[in-house]
C-alpha positions in Angstrom: 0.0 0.0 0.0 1.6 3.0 -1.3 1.4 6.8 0.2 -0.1 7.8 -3.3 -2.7 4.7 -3.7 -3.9 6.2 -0.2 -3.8 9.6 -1.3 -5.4 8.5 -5.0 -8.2 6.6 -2.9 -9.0 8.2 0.2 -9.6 11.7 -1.4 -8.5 15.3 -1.1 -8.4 14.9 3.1 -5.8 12.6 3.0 -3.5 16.0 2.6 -4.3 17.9 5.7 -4.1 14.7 7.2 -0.5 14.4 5.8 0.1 17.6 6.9 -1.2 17.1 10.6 1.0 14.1 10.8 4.5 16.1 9.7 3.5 19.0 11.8 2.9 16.7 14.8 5.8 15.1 14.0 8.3 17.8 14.4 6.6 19.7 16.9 6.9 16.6 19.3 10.5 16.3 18.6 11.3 19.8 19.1 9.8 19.6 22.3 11.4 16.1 23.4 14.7 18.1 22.7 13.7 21.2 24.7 12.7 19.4 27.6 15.4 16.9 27.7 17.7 19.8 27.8 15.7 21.5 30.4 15.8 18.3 33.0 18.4 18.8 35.7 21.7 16.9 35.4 23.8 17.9 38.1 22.1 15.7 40.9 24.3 17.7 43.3 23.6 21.6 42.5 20.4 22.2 45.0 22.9 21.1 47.9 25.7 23.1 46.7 24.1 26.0 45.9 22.3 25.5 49.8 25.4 25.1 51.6 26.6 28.2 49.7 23.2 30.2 50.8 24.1 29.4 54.7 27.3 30.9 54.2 26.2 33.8 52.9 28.0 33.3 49.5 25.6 34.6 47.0 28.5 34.9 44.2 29.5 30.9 44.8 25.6 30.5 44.8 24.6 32.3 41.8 27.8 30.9 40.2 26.6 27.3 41.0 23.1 28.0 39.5 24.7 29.2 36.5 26.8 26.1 35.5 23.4 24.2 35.6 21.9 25.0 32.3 18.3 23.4 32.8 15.2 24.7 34.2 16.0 23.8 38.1 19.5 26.0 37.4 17.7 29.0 35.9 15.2 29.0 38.8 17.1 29.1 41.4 19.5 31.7 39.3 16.2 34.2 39.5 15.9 33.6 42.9 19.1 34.4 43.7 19.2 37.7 41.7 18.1 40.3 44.0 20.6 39.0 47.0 20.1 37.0 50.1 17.1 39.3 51.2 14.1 38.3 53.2 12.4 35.1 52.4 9.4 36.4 51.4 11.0 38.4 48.2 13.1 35.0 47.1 10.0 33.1 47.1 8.2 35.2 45.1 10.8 34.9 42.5 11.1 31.8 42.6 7.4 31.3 41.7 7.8 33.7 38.8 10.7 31.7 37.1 8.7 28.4 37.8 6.0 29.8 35.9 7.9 31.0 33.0 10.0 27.9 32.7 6.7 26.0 32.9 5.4 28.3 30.0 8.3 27.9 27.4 8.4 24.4 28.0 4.7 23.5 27.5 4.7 25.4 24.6 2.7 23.8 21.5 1.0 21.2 23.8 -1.9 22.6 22.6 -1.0 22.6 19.4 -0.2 18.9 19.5 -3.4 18.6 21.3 -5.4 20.3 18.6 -3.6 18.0 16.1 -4.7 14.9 18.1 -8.6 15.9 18.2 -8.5 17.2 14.5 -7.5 14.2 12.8 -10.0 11.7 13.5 -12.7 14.7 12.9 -10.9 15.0 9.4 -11.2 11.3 9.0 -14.6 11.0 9.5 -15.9 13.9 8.0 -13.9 11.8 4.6 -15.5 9.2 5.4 -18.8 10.5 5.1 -18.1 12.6 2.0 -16.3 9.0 0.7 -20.2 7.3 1.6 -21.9 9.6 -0.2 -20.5 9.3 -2.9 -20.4 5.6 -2.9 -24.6 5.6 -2.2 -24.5 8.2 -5.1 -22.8 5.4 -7.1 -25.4 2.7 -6.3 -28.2 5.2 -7.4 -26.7 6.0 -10.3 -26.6 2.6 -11.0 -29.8 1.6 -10.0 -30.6 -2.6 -10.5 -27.1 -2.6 -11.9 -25.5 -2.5 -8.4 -23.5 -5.6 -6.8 -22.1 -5.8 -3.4 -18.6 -5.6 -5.3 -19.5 -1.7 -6.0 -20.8 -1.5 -2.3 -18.4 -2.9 -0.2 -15.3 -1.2 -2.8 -17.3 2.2 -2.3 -17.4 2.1 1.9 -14.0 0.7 2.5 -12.6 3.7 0.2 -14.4 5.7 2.1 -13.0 4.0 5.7 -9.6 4.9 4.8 -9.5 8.6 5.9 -11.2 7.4 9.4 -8.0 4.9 9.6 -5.8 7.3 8.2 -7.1 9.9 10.6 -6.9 7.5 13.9 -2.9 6.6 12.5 -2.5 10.3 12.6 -4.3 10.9 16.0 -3.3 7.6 18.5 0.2 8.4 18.1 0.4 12.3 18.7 -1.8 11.8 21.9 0.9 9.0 23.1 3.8 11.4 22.5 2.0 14.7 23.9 1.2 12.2 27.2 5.0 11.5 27.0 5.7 14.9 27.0 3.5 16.3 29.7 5.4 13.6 31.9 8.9 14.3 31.4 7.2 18.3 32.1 5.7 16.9 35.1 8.9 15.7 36.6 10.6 18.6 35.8 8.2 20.5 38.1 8.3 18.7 40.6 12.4 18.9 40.3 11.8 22.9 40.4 10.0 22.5 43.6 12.0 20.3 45.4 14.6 23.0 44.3 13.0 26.1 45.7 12.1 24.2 48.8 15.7 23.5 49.7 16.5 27.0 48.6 13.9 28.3 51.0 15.0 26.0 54.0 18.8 26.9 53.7 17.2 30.8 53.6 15.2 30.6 56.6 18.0 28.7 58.7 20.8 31.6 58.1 17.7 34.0 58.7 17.5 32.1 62.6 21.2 32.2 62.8 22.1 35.6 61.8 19.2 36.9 64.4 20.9 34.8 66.9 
């Protein structure tokens, strides 16, 4: 089964449909590679960049944050960018670069989720178009009809509704994928700003001492 016998009989649909699949395609990969780079791979940094914080290092700590170049790195970067001040301001900036990490790297989700609820619509609204035509057939031909021109007439007219579920099963998987590895990467970020906060509060207690 060639790509042009299933764009010669499953009509003029089979194109967008082509077209959601590339676009969903490359979308998801960009993504995969954005988010792979934005996952933490310094297991280390929080502690260092703690234990930096309690001595009041804010150039080793911000230095630290730096080398990191994934989300958890960034995050704790803006945190540290307007000093060791009260605990209050750092957590507020925290949340904000949490926020916009979480925002560049869930861009296009809805994009792929658009692409995964518009295919099989495309499909089916084929196949309708594709049974029409094939009961337009069998009136045309009136006593002249078989089963042969039937049964040829519906499955032609199936194949967008497979064509759109092959297009639609597979970018739901990967955009699933995808808001897991985005998931985890949160929940690093938090873990992250928690330390961050704890190793604040403590030299807040022991510098008041």
């Amino acid at each position: 089964m060639s790509l042009w016998w299933l764009i010669e009989k499953g009509g003029v649909l089979i194109w967008p449909l082509l077209g959601c699949s590339v676009l969903g395609l490359a979308v998801f990969f960009e993504r995969l590679v954005r988010l792979f780079r934005a996952a933490s791979r310094d297991p280390g940094l929080v502690e260092r960049v703690a234990e930096k914080v309690l001595t009041g290092d804010l150039e080793g700590a911000r230095r630290e944050s730096a080398r990191e170049g994934g989300a958890v790195g960034r995050m704790l970067y803006e945190g540290l960018s307007m000093g060791l001040t009260d605990v209050e301001t750092v957590e507020r900036l925290l949340a904000s670069a949490v926020e916009r990490e979480l925002a560049g790297l869930s861009r296009y989700f809805g994009l792929l989720a658009l692409i995964g609820n518009l295919a099989p619509l495309l499909g089916l609204l084929g196949t309708v178009i594709g049974m029409i035509k094939a009961f337009q057939t069998v009136e045309a031909l009136g006593e002249r009809v078989t089963p042969s021109h039937l049964a040829g007439g519906i499955w032609e007219a199936m194949l967008t509704t497979a064509a759109g579920l092959t297009v639609a099963i597979p970018v739901m998987i990967g955009l699933s994928y995808l808001e897991g590895r985005l998931s985890r990467i949160e929940n690093e970020m938090e873990e992250a700003a928690t330390l961050l906060l704890k190793a604040l509060k403590e030299r807040s207690r022991h510098a008041s001492h």
